[in-house]
C-alpha positions in Angstrom: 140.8 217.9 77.7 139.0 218.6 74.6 136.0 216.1 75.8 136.1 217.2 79.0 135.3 220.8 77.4 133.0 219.5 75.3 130.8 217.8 78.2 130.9 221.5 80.2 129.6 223.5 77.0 126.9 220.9 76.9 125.5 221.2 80.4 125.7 224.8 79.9 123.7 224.8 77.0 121.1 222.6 78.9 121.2 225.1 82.1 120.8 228.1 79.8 118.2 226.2 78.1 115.7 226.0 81.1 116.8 229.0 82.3 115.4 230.6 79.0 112.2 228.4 79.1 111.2 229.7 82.6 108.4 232.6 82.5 109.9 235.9 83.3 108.9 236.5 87.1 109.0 233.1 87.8 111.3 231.2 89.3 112.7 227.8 88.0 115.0 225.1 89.3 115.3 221.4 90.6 115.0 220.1 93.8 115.3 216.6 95.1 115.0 215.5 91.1 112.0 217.1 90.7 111.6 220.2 88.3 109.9 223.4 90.4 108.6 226.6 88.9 107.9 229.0 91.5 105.5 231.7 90.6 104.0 232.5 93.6 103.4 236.1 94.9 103.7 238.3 91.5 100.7 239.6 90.8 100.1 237.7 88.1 97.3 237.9 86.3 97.2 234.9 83.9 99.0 231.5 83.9 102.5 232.6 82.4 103.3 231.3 79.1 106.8 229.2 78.8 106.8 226.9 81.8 109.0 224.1 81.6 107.4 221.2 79.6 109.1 218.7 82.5 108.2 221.0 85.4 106.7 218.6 88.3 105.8 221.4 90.7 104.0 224.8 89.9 103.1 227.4 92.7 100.7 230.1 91.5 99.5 230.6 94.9 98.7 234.6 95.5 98.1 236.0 92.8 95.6 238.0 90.9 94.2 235.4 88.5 91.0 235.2 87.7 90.3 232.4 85.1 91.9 229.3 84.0 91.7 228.7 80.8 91.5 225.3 78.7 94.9 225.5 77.2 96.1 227.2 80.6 98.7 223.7 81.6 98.6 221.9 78.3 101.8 222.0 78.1 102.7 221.2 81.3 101.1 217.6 81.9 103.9 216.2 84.0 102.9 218.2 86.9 102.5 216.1 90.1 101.3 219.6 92.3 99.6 222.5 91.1 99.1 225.1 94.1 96.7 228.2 92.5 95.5 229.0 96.5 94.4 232.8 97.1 94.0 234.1 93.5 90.6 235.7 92.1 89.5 232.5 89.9 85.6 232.5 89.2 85.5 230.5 85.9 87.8 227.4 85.7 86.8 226.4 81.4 86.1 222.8 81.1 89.4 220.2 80.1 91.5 222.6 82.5 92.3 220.3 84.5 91.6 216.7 82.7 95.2 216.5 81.0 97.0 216.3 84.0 96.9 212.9 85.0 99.9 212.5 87.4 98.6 215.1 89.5 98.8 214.4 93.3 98.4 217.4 95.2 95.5 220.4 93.9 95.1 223.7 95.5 92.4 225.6 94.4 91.6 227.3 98.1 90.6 230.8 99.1 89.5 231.7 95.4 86.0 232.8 93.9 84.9 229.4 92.1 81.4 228.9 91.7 81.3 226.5 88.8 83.7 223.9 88.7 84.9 221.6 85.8 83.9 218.3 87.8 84.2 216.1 85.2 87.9 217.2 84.7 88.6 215.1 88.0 87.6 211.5 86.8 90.9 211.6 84.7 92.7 212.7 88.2 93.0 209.2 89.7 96.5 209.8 91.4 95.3 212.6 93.0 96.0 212.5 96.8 95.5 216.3 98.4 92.4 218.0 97.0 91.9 221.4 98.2 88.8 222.8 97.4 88.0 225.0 100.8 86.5 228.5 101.1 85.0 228.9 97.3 81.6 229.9 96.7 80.6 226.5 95.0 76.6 225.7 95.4 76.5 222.1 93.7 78.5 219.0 94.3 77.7 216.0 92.0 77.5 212.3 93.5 80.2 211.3 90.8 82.4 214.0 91.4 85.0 211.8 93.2 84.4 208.5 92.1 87.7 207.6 90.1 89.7 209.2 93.3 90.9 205.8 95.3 94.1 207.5 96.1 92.9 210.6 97.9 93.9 210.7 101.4 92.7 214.6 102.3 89.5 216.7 100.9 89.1 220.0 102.0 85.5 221.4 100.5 85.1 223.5 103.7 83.4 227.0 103.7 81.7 226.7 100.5 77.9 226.8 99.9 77.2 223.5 99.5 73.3 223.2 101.0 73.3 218.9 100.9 75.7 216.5 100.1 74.0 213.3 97.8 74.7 209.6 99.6 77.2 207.8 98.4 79.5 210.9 97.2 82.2 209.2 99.3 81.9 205.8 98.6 84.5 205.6 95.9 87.3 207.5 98.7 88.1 204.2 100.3 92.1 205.9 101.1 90.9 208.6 102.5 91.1 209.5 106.0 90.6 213.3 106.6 87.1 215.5 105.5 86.8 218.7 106.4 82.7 219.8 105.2 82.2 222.5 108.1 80.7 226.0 107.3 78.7 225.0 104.3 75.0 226.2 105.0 73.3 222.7 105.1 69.7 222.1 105.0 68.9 219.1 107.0 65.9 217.5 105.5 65.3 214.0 105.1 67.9 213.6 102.5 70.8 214.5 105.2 69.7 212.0 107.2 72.4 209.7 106.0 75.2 212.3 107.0 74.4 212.4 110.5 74.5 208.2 110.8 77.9 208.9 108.6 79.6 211.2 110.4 79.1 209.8 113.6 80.0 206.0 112.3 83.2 206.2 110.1 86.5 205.8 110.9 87.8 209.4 108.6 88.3 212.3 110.1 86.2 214.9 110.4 87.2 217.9 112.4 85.2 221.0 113.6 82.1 218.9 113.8 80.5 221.7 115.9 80.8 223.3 112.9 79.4 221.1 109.9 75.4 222.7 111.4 72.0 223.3 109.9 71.5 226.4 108.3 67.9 225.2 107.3 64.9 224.7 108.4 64.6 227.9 110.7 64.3 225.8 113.4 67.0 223.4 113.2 69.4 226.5 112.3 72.8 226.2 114.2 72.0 222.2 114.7 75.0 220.3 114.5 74.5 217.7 111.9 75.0 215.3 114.3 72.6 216.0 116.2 69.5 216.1 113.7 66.4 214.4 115.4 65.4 211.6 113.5 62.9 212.8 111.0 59.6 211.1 109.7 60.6 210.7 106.1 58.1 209.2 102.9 59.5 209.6 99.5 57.2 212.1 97.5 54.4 210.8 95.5 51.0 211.8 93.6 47.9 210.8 92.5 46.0 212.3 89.1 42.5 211.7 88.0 40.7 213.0 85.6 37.1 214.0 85.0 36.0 212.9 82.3 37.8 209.6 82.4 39.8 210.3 79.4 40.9 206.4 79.0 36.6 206.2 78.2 36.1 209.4 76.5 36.4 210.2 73.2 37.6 214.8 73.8 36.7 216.5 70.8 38.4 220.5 70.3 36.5 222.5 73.1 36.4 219.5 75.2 37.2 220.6 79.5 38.8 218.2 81.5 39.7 218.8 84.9 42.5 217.4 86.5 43.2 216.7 90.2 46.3 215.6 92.0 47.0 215.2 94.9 51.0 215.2 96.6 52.0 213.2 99.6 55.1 212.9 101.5 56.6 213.4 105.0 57.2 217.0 104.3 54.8 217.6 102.7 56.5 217.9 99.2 55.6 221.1 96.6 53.9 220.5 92.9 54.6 222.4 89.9 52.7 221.7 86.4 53.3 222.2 83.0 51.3 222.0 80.4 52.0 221.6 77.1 49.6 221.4 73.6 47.1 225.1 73.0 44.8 225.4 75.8 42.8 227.4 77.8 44.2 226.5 81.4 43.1 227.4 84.6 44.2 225.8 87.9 42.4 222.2 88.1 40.6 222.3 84.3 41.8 222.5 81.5 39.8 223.6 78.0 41.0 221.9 75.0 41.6 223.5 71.4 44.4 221.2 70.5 43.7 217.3 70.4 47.2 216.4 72.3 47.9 217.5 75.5 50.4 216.8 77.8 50.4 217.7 81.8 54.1 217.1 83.0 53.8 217.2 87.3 57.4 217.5 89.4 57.4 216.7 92.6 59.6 218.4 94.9 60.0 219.8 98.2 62.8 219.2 101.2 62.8 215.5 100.6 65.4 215.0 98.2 
């Protein structure tokens, strides 16, 4: 009787114990073996302090948050799904998200996020369900994905992605659903690859009406699989130099004029820099410093 008393007080002891480790508004308990802290829909403004350390499964979907901070799930690195959907988050802090490796399912949906922590997912490889839709993200790196073998579903829908860089898939060889409709594309040469994509792979891509042109003006509303076949050459440009300064010995007061010329299919844009004290006009430039350096990018829609 005495050990049979002794075993109840100590499974008390451990109910009251995560009980009392379970954030205030939240809500904490097990189901199917798995530790779930439910903390959706309480207006929350900040990731609540005291989670349980074993908690596998944390819903902070709906509330008001607006930043995660580094140290925001440190605590918490068993977590296998992390729902944050419909909050206010602009600033996610770099090394948010890169301690929790057994994490399966993200939701970072229906937020604010313009910069986000993309080195955080190479440590993510388990990661299955990536929710990324309807943010306001502009930039999407061509690594950004390449340690996630595993993920099955990526949602980066309704952001403001303008191009996507070949080869950003390649590394997704599980997955086999893409949603990339209502991001304002511009379909220049370096989308190209896109159309022949979408139109040969086996994932799917829904709302393909959808996934469009927003530039140039007149391939606005295009579906991307539809682009006309463009007459592409890479961006290049010629510089010479009167005097020939490989002959010419350029003493301070010295002009040399410079003229380039860009070619490419657009026709790609120039910008110059100059660096060294000089006197510079357009195409000459007049020397008072013996070293001088003329740095020309190349840019335009080819990309």
């Amino acid at each position: 009787m005495a050990g049979w008393l002794l075993q109840l007080l100590t499974l008390w002891t451990i109910v009251v114990g995560v009980v009392q480790c379970c954030p205030e508004l939240c809500s904490c308990q097990d189901k199917f073996a798995h530790q779930f802290a439910d903390c959706a829909y309480k207006d929350l403004l900040v990731v609540p302090l005291g989670l349980p350390s074993n908690v596998t499964t944390v819903s902070l979907s709906a509330n008001k948050i607006k930043i995660l901070k580094s140290k925001s799930f440190i605590n918490i690195t068993q977590v296998t799904s992390l729902w944050l959907a419909h909050n206010e988050i602009v600033t996610i802090e770099k090394d948010t998200l890169a301690a929790l490796v057994q994490l399966r399912n993200l939701d970072i949906s229906h937020n604010k996020i313009v910069n986000f922590p993309w080195q955080d997912l190479l440590n993510l490889i388990d990661l299955q369900l990536l929710k990324m839709n309807n943010n306001e993200m502009l930039s999407l790196p061509k690594d950004a994905f390449s340690t996630l073998k595993d993920l099955r579903s990526l949602r980066i829908n309704n952001n403001k992605f303008t191009t996507i860089v070949q080869g950003t898939f390649n590394a997704l060889t599980s997955m086999s659903h893409l949603q990339i409709f209502n991001n304002p594309f511009t379909c220049s040469c370096s989308l190209e690859w896109l159309r022949d994509w979408i139109l040969t792979t086996k994932i799917s891509v829904p709302e393909p009406n959808l996934v469009s042109c927003e530039a140039p003006e007149h391939l606005k509303g295009t579906m991307v699989t539809l682009i006309p076949k463009l007459d592409c050459k890479a961006p290049t440009v010629k510089i010479s130099y009167k005097p020939k300064i490989e002959t010419t010995e350029l003493y301070e007061g010295s002009t040399v004029i410079i003229n380039y010329e860009a070619l490419g299919s657009p026709t790609p844009q120039v910008s110059r820099e100059v660096s060294g004290n000089c006197s510079c006009s357009a195409v000459d430039l007049q020397i008072t410093w013996i070293t001088i350096t003329l740095a020309l990018t190349v840019s335009g829609i080819f990309r």
